[in-house]
PAZABA-122757 format. One record per atom (N, C-alpha, C): residue number from 1; residue in three letters; x, y, z. Coordinates in Angstrom, 2 decimals, padded with zeros to 5 digits. Example, Ala and Ser with C-alpha at 12.3 -4.5 7.8 and 13.67 -1.06 7.14 Angstrom:
2
ATOM   pos   code         u         v         w
ATOM     1    ALA    013.19   -005.69    007.80
ATOM     1    ALA    012.30   -004.50    007.80
ATOM     1    ALA    013.20   -003.30    007.80
ATOM     2    SER    012.85   -002.25    007.08
ATOM     2    SER    013.67   -001.06    007.14
ATOM     2    SER    012.90    000.03    007.87
% end
This chain:
169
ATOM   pos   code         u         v         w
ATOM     1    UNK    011.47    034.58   -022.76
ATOM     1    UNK    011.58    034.30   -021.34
ATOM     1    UNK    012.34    035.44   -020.67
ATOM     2    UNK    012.09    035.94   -019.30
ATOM     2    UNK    012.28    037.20   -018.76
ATOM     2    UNK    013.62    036.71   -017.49
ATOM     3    UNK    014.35    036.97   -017.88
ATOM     3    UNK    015.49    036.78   -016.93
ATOM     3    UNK    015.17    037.60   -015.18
ATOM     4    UNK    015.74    037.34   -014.31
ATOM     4    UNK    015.30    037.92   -013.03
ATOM     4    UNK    016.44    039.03   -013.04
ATOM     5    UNK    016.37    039.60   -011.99
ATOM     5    UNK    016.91    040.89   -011.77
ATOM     5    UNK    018.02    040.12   -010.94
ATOM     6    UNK    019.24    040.88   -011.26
ATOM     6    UNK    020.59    040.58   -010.03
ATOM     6    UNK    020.41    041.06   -009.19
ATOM     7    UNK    019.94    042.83   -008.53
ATOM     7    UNK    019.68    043.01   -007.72
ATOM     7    UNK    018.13    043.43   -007.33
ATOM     8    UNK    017.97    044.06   -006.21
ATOM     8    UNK    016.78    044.51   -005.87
ATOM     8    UNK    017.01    045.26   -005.04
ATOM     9    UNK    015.95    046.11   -004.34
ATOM     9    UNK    016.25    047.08   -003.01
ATOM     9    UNK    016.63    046.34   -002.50
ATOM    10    UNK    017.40    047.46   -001.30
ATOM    10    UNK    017.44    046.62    000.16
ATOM    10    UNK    017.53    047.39    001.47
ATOM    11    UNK    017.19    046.98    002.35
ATOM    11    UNK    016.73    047.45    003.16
ATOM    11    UNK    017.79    047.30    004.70
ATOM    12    UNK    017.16    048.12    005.65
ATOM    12    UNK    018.15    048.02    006.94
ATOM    12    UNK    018.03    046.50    007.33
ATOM    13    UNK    016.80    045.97    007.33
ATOM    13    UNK    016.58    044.71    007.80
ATOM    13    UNK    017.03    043.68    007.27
ATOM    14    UNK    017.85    044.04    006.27
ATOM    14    UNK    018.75    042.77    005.48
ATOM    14    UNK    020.02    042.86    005.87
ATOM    15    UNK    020.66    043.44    006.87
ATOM    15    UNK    021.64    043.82    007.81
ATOM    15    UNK    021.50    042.83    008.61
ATOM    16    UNK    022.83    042.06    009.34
ATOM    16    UNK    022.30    041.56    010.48
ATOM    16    UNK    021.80    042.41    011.64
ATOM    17    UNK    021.19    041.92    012.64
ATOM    17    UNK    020.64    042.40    014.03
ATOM    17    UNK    021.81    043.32    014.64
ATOM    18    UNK    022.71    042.86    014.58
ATOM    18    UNK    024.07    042.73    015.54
ATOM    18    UNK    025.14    043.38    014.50
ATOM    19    UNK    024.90    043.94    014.06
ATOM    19    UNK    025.75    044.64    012.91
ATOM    19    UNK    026.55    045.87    013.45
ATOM    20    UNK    027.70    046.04    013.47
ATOM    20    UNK    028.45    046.67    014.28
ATOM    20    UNK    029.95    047.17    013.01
ATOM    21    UNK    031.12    048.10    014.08
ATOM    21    UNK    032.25    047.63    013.39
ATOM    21    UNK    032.98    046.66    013.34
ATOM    22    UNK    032.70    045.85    014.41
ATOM    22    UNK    033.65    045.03    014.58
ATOM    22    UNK    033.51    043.64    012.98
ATOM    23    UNK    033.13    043.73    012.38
ATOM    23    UNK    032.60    043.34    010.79
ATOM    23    UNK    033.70    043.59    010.08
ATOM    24    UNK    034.51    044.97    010.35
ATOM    24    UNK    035.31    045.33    009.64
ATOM    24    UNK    036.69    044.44    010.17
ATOM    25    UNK    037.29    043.51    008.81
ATOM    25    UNK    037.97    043.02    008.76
ATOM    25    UNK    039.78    043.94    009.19
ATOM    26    UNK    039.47    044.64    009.90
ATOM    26    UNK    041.03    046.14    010.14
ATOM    26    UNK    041.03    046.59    011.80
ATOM    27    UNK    042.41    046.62    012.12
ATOM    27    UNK    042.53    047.46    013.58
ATOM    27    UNK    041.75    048.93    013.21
ATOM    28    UNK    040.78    049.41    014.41
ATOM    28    UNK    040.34    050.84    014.15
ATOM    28    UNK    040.89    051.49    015.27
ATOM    29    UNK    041.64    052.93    015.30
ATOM    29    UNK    042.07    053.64    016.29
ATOM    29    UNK    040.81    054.61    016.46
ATOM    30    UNK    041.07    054.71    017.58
ATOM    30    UNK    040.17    055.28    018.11
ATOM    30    UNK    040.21    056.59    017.63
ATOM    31    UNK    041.15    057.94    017.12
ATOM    31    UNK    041.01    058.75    016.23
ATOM    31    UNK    039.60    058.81    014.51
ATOM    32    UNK    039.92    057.38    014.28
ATOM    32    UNK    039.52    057.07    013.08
ATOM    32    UNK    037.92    056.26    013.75
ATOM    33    UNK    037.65    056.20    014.74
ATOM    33    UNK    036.46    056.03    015.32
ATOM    33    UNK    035.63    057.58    015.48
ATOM    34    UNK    036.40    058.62    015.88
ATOM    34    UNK    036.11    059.55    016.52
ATOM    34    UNK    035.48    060.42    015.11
ATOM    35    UNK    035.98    059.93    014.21
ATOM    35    UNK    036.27    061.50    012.74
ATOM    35    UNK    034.95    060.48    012.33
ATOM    36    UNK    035.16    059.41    011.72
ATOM    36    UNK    034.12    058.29    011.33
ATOM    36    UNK    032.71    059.15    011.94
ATOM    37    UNK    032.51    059.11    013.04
ATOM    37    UNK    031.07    059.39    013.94
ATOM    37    UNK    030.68    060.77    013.26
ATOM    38    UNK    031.51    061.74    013.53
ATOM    38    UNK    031.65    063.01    013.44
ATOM    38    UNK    031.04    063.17    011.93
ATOM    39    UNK    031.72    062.12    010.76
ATOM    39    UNK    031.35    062.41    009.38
ATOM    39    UNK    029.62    062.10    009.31
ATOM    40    UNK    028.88    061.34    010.23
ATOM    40    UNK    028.10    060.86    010.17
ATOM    40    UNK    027.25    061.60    010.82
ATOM    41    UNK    027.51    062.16    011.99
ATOM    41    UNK    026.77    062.46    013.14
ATOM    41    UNK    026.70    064.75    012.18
ATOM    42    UNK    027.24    065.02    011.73
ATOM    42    UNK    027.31    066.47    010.99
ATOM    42    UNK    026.71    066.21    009.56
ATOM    43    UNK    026.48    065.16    009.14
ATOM    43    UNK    025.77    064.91    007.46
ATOM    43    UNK    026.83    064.68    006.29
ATOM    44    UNK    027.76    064.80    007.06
ATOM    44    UNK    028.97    064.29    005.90
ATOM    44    UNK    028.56    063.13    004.99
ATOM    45    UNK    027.70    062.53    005.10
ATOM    45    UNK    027.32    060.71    004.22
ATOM    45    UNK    025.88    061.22    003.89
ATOM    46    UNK    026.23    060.83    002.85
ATOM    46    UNK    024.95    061.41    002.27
ATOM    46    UNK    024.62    060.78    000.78
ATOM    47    UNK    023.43    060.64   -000.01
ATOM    47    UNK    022.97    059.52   -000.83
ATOM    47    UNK    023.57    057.89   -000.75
ATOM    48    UNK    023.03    057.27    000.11
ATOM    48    UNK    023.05    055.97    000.82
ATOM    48    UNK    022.28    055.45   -000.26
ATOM    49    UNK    022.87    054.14   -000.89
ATOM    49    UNK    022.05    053.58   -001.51
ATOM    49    UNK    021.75    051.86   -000.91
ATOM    50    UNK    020.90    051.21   -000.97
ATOM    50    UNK    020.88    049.63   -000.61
ATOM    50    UNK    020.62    048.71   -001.73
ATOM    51    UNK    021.47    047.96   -001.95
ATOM    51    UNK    021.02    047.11   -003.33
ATOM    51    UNK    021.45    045.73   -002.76
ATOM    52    UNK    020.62    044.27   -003.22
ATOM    52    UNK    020.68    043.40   -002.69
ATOM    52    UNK    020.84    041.97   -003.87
ATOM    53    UNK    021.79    041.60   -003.61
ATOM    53    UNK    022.10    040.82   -004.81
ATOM    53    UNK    021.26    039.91   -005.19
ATOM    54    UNK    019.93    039.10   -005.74
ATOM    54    UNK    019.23    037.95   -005.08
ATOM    54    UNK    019.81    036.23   -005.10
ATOM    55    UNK    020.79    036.14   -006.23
ATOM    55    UNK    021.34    034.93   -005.47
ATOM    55    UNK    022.40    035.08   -004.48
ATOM    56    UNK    023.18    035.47   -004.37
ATOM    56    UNK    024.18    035.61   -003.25
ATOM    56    UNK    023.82    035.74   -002.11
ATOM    57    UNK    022.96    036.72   -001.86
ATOM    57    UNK    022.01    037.26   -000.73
ATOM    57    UNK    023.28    038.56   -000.01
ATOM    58    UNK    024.10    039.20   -000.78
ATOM    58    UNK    025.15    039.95   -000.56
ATOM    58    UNK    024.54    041.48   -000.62
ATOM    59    UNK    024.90    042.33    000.48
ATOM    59    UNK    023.79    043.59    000.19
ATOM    59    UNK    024.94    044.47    000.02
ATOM    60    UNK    024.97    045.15   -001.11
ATOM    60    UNK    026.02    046.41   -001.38
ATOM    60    UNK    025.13    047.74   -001.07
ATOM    61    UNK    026.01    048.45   -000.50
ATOM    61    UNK    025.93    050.06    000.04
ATOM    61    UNK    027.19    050.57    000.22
ATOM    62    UNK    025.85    051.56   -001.08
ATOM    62    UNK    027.26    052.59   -001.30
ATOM    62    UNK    026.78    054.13   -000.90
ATOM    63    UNK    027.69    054.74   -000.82
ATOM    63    UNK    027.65    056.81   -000.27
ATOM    63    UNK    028.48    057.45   -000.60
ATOM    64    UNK    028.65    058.66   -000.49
ATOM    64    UNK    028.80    059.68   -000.49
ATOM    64    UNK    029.47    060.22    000.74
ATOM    65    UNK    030.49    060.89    000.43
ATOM    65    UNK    031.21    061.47    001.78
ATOM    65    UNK    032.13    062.94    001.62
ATOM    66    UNK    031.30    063.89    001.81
ATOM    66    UNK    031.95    065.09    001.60
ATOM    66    UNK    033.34    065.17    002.22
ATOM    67    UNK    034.14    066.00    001.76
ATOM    67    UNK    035.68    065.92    002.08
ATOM    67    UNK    035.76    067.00    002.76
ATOM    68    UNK    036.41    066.77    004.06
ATOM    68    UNK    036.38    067.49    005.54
ATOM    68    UNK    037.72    068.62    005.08
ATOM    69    UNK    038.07    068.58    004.10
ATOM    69    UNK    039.43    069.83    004.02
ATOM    69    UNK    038.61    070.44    002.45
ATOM    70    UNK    038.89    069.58    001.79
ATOM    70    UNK    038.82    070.16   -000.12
ATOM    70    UNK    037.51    070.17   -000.32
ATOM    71    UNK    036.71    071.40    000.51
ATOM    71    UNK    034.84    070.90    000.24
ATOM    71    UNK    034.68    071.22   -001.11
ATOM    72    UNK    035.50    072.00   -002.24
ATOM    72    UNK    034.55    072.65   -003.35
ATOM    72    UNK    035.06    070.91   -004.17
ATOM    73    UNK    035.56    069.87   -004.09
ATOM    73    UNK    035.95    069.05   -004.55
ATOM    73    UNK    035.03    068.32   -004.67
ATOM    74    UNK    035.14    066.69   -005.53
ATOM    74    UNK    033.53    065.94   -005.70
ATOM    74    UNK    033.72    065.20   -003.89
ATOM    75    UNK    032.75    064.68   -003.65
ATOM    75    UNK    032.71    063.76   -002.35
ATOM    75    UNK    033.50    062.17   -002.38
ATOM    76    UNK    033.61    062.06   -001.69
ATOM    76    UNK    034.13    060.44   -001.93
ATOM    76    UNK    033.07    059.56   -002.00
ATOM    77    UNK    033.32    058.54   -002.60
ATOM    77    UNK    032.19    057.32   -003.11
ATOM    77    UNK    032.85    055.93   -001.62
ATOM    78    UNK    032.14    055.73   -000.92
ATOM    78    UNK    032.60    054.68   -000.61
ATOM    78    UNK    031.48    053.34   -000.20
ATOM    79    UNK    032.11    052.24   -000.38
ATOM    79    UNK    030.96    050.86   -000.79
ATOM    79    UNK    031.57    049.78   -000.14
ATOM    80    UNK    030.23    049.48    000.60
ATOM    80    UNK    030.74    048.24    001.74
ATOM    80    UNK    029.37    047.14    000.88
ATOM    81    UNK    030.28    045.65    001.03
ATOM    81    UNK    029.48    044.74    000.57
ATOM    81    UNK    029.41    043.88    002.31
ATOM    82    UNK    027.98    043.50    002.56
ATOM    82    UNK    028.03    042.63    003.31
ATOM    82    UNK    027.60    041.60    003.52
ATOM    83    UNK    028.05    040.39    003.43
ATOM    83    UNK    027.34    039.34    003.50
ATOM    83    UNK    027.49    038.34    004.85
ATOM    84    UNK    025.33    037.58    005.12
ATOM    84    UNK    025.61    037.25    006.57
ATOM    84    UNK    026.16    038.38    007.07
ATOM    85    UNK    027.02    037.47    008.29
ATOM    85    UNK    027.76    038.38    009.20
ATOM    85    UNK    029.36    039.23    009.17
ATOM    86    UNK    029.23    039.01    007.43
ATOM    86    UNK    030.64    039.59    007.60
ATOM    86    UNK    030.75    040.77    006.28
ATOM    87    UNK    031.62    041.87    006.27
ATOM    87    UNK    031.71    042.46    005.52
ATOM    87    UNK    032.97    042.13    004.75
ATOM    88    UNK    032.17    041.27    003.55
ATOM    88    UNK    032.92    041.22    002.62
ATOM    88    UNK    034.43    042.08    001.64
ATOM    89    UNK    033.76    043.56    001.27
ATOM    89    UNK    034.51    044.28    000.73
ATOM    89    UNK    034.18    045.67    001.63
ATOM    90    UNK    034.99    046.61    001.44
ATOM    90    UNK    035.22    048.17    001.93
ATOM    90    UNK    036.09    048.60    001.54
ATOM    91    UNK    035.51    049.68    000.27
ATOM    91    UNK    036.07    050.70   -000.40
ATOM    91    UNK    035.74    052.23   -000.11
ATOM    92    UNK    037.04    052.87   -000.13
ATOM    92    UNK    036.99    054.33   -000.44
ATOM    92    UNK    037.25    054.60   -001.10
ATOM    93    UNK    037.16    055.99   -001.83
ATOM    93    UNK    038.17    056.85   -002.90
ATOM    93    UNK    039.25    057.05   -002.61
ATOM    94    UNK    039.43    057.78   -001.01
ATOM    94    UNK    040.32    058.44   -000.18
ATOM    94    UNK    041.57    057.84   -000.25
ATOM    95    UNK    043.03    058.26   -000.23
ATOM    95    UNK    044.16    057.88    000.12
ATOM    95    UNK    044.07    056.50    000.98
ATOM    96    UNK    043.39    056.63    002.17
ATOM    96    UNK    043.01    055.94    003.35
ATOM    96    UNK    042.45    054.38    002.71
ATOM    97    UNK    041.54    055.05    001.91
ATOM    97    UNK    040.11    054.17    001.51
ATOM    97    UNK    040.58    052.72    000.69
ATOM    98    UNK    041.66    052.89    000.11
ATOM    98    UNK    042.08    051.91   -000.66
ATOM    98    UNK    042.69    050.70   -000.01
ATOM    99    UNK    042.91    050.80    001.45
ATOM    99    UNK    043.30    049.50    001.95
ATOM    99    UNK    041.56    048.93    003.00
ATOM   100    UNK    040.69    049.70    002.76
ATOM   100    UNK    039.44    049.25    002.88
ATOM   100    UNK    039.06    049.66    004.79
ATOM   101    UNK    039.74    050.12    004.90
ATOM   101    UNK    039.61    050.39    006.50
ATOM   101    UNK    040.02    052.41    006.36
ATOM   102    UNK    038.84    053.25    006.90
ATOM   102    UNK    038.90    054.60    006.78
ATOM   102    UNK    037.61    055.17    007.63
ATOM   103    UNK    038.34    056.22    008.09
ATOM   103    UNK    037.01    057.15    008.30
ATOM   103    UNK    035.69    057.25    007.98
ATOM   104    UNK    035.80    057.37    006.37
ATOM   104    UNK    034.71    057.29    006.21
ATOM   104    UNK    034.06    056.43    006.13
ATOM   105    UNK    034.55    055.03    005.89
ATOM   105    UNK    033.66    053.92    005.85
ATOM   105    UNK    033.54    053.74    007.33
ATOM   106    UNK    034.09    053.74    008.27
ATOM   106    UNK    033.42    053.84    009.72
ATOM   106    UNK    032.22    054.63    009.76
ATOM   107    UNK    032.64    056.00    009.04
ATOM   107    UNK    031.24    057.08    009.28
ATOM   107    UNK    029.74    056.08    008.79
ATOM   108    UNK    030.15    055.79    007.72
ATOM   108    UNK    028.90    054.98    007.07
ATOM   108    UNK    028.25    053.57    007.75
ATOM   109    UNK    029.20    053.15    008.09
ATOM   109    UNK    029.13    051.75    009.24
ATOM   109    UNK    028.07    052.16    010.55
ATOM   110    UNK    028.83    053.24    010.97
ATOM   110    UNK    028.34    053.96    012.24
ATOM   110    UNK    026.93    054.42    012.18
ATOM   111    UNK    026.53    055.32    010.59
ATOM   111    UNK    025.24    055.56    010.26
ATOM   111    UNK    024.41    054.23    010.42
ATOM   112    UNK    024.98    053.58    009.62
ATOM   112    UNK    023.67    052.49    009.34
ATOM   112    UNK    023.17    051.51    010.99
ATOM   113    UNK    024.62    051.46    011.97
ATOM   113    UNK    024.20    051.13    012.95
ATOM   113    UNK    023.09    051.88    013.52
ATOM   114    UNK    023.90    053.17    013.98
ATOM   114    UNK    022.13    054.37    014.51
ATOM   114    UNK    021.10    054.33    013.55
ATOM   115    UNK    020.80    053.69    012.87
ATOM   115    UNK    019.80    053.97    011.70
ATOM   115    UNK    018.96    052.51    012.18
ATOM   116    UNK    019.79    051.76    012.31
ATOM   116    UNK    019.02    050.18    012.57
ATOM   116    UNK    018.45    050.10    014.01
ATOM   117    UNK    019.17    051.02    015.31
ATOM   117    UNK    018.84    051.34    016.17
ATOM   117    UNK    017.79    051.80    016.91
ATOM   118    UNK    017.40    053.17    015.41
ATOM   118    UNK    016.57    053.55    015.46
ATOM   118    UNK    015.28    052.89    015.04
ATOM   119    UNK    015.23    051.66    014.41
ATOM   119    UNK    013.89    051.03    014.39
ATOM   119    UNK    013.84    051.56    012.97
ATOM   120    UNK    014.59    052.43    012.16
ATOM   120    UNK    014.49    052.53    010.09
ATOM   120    UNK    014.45    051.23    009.62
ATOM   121    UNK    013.49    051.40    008.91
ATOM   121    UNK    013.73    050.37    007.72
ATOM   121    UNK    014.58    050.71    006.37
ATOM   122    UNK    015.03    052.27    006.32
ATOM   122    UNK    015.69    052.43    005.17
ATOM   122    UNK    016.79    053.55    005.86
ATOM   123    UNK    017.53    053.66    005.30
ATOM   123    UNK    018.41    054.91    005.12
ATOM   123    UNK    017.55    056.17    005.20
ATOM   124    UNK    017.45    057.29    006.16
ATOM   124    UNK    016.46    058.62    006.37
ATOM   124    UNK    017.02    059.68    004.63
ATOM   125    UNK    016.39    059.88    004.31
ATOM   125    UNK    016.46    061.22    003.04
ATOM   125    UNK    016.81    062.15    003.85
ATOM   126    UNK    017.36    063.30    003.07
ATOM   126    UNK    018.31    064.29    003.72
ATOM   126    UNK    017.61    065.24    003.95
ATOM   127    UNK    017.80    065.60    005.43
ATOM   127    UNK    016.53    066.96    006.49
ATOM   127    UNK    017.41    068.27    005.45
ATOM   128    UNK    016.25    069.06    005.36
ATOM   128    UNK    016.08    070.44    005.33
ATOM   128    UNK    017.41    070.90    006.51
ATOM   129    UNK    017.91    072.07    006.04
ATOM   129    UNK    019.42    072.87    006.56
ATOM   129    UNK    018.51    073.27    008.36
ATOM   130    UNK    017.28    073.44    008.29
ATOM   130    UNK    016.73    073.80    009.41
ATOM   130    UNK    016.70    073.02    010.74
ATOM   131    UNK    016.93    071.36    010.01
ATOM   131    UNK    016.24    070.41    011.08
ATOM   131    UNK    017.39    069.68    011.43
ATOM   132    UNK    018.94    070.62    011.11
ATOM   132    UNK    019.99    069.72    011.51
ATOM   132    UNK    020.50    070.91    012.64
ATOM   133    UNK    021.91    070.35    012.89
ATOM   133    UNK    022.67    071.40    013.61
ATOM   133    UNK    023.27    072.34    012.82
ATOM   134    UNK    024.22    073.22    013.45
ATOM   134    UNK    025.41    074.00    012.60
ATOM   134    UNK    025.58    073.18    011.58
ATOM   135    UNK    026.28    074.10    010.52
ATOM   135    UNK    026.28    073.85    008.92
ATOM   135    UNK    027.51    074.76    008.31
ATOM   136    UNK    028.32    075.50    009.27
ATOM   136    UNK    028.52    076.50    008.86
ATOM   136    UNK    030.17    075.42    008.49
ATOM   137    UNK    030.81    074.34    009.04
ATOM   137    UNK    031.88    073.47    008.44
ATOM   137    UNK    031.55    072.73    007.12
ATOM   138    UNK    030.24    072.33    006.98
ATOM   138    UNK    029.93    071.28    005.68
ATOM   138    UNK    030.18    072.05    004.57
ATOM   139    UNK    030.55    071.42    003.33
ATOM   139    UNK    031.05    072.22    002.23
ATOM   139    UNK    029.23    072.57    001.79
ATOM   140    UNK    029.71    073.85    000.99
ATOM   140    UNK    028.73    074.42    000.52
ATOM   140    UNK    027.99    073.74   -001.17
ATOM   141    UNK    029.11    073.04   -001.79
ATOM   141    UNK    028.45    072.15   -002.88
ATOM   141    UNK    029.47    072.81   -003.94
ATOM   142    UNK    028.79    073.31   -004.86
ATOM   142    UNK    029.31    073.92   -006.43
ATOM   142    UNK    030.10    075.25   -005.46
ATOM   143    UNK    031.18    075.40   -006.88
ATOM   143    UNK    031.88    076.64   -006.47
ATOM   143    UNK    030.91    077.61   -006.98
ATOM   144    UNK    031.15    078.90   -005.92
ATOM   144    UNK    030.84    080.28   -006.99
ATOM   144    UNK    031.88    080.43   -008.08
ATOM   145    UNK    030.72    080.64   -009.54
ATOM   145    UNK    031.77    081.23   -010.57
ATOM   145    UNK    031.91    082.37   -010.81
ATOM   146    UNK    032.81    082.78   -010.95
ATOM   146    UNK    033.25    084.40   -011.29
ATOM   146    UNK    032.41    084.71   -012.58
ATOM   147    UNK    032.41    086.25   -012.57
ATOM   147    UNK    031.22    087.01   -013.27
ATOM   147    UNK    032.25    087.84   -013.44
ATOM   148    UNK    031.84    088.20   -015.26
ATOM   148    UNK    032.32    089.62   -015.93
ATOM   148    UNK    032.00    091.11   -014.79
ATOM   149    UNK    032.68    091.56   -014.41
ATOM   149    UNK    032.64    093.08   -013.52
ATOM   149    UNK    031.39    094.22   -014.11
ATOM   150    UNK    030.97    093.88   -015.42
ATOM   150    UNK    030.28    094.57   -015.74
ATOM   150    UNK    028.99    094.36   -015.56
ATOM   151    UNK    028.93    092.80   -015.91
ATOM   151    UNK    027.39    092.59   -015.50
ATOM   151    UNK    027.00    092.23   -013.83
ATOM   152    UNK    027.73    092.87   -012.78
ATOM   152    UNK    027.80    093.18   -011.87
ATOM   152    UNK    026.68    093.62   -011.37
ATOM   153    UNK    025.85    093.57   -010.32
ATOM   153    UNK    025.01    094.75   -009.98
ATOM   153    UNK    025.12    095.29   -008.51
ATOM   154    UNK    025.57    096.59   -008.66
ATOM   154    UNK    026.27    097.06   -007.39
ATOM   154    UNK    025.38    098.08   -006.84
ATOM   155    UNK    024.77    097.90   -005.46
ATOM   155    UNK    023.71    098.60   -004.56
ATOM   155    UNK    024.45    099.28   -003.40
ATOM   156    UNK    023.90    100.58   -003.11
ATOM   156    UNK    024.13    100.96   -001.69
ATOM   156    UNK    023.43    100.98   -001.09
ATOM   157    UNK    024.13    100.40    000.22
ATOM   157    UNK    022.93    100.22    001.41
ATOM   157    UNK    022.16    101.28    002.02
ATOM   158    UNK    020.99    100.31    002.29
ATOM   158    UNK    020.15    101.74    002.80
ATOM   158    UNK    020.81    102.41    004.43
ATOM   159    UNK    020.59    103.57    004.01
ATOM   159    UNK    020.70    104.72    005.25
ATOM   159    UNK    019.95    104.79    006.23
ATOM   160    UNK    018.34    104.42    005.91
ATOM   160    UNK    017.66    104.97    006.65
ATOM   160    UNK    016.75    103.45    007.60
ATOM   161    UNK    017.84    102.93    007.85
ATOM   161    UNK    017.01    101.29    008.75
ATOM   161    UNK    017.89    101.78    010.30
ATOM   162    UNK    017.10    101.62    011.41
ATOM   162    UNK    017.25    101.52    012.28
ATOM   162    UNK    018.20    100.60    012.93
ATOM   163    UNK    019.24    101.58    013.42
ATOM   163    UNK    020.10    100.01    014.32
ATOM   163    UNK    019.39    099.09    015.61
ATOM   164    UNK    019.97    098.47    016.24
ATOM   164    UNK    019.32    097.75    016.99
ATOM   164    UNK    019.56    098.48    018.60
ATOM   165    UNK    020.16    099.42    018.72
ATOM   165    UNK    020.56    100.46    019.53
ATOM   165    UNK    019.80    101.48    019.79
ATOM   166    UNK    019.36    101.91    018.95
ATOM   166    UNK    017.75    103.19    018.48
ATOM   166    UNK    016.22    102.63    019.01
ATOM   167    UNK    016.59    101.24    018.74
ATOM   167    UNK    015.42    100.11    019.00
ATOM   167    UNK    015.02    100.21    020.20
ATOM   168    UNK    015.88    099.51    021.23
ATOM   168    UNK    016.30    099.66    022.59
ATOM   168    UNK    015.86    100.67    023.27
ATOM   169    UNK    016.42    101.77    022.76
ATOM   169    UNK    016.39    103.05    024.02
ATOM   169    UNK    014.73    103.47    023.74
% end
């Protein structure tokens, strides 16, 4: 006999309608509203997952949240459970994150609102560097690793390319 699955996908539409911060069981300052958006609204949240408990009817989502100072560092993990109309649990990694009220779980809150807004049925996959804004604050991912000096390969630039001055006249 085949036991059922605990969870299953889940989707925006297993959100309530009306799904907001105000869910979050914490005073939010408006600072921690402002950085929240910002993490969201620049790509800071990123691999969104939806999983849906099937007896409870409790939908956990969890992400990813690049770190706005220590980018060569891992991202923060943070996971909101919600059930009905209330959000059950909210975790961060972050200093912040551990009393369940943070930035970034606003950022993620905030996503999934514009996301439900927008008429998604899922969390959007992550646009190409082309189809966002500036990029030049988001951490770059893996560090560069240093290389032996020898196996180096060292070029001089060419001489003979036209400046953009020569062009002109």
């Amino acid at each position: 006999m085949a036991t059922a699955k605990p969870y299953r996908a889940a989707s925006l539409s297993d959100l309530p309608n009306n799904f907001q911060l105000g869910y979050l069981n914490c005073e939010i300052s408006l600072k921690c509203k402002q950085t929240g958006f910002k993490y969201f609204s620049e790509g800071y949240i990123h691999n969104v997952k939806m999983l849906k408990q099937v007896v409870e009817q409790t939908v956990n989502i969890s992400a990813k949240c690049h770190r706005s100072q220590r980018k060569n560092e891992i991202p923060h993990s943070v996971e909101i459970d919600v059930n009905g109309g209330q959000i059950e649990l909210s975790n961060c990694s972050c200093t912040a994150g551990l009393s369940g009220c943070c930035s970034h779980i606003v950022g993620l809150i905030q996503g999934l609102v514009q996301w439900q807004m927008m008429g998604l049925t899922e969390p959007p996959a992550e646009l190409c560097c082309t189809s966002l804004p500036q990029q030049w604050g988001k951490p770059r991912g893996k560090e560069i690793k240093a290389v032996p000096a020898p196996s180096m390969i060292i070029v001089k630039p060419k001489m003979d390319r036209k400046s953009a001055e020569t062009i002109l006249n």
